[in-house]
C-alpha positions in Angstrom: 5.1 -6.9 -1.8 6.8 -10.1 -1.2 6.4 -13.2 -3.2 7.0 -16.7 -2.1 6.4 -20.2 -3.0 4.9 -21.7 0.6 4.1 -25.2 0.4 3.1 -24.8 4.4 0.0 -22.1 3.9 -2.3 -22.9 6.3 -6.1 -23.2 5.6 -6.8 -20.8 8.2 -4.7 -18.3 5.7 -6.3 -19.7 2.5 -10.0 -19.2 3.7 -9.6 -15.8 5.0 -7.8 -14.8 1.7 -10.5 -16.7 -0.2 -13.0 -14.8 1.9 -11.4 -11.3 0.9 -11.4 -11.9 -3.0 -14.1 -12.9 -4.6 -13.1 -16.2 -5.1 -14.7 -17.3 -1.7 -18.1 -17.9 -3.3 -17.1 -21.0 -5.7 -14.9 -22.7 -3.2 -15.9 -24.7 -0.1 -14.5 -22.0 2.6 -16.9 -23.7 5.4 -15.3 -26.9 5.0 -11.6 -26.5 6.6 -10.9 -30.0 6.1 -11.5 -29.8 2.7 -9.4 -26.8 2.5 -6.6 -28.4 4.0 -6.7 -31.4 1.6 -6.8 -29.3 -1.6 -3.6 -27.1 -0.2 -1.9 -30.8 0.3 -2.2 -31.7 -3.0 -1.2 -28.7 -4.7 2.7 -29.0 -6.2 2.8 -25.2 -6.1 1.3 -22.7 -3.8 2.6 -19.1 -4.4 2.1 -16.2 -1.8 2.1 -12.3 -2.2 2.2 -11.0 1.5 2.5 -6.7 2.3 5.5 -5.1 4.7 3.4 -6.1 7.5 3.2 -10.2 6.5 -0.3 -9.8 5.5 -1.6 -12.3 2.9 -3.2 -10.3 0.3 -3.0 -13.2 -2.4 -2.1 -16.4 -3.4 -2.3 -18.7 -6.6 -2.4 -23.0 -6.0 -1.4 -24.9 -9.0 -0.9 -28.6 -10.0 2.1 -29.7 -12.3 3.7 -32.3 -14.0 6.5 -29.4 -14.3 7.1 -31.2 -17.8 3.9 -30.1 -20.2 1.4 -28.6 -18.3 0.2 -26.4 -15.1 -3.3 -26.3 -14.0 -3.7 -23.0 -12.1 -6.6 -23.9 -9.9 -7.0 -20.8 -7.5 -5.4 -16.9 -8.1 -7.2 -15.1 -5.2 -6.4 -11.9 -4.7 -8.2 -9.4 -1.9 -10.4 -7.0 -3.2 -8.9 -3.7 -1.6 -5.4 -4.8 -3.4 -7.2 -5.9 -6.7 -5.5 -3.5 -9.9 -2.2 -3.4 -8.5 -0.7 -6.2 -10.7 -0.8 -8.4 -7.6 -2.5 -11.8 -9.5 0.0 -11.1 -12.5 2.9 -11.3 -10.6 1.3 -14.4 -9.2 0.8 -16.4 -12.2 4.4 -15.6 -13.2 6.1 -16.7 -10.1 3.8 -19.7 -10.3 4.2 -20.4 -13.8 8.6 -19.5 -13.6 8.1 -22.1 -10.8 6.3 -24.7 -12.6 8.8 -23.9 -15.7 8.2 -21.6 -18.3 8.1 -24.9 -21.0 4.4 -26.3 -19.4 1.2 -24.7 -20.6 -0.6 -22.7 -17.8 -4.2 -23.6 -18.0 -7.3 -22.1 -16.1 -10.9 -22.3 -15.6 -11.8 -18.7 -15.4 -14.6 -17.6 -13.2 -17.1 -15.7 -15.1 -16.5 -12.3 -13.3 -13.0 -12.5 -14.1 -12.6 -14.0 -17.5 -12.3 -10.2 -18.9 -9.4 -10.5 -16.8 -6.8 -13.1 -18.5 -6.7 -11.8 -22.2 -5.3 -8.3 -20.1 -2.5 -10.2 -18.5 -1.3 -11.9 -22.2 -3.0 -14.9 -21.8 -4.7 -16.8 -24.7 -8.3 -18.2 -24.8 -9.3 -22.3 -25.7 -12.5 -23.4 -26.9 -12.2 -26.5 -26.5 -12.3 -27.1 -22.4 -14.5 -30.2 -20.8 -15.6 -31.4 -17.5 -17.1 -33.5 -15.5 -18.9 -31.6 -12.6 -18.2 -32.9 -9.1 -21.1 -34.7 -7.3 -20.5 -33.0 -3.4 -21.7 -36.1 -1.8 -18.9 -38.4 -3.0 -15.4 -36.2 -2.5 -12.6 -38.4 -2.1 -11.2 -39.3 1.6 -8.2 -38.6 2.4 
């Protein structure tokens, strides 16, 4: 497996990853555009590609590289889930962001059984404001 920090992923890339995990679902995979705009303002976007080139996962995080990293996609495809594939994602990611910021997540339900495995630490105290679809941001 090869691991790679590649600001250029394309969203062509992204969906069809996002549409072999499960992460596919809570993302807007039909809106390319969209996509595009959320891989442009990423400050890290880490790869794991087979021999063959394939992308079998990726993880897109925003940083201040200073205090704090908001990991705010680790897809992995499903046939290569188990393999220690996201792991290795969140540490390139996180070695990349520096090891001094705080890697925060917002864990999908499915998968929050997930984190605590790979060492990291729960918080209670998380809030949002939910988006409103009909008033994302132009470009």
């Amino acid at each position: 497996m090869k691991y790679e920090i590649e600001p250029e992923l394309t969203a062509a890339e992204f969906i069809d990853v996002l549409r072999r995990s499960t992460l596919a679902e809570r993302r807007p995979v039909d809106d390319v555009a969209r996509i595009a705009r959320m891989l442009d303002g990423a400050d890290l976007v880490a790869t794991a590609r087979d021999a063959d080139g394939t992308l079998v996962g990726v993880s897109r995080a925003i940083s201040d590289f200073a205090y704090c990293t908001y990991l705010s996609d680790l897809a992995v495809d499903v046939a290569r889930q188990g393999q220690g594939i996201g792991r290795e994602l969140i540490r390139v990611t996180h070695e990349h962001a520096g090891l001094a910021t705080r890697m925060i997540l917002l864990a999908a339900p499915a998968a929050a059984s997930y984190y605590p495995h790979i060492g990291m630490e729960r918080h209670d105290s998380c809030w949002m404001i939910p988006p409103r679809e009909n008033k994302v941001h132009p470009t």
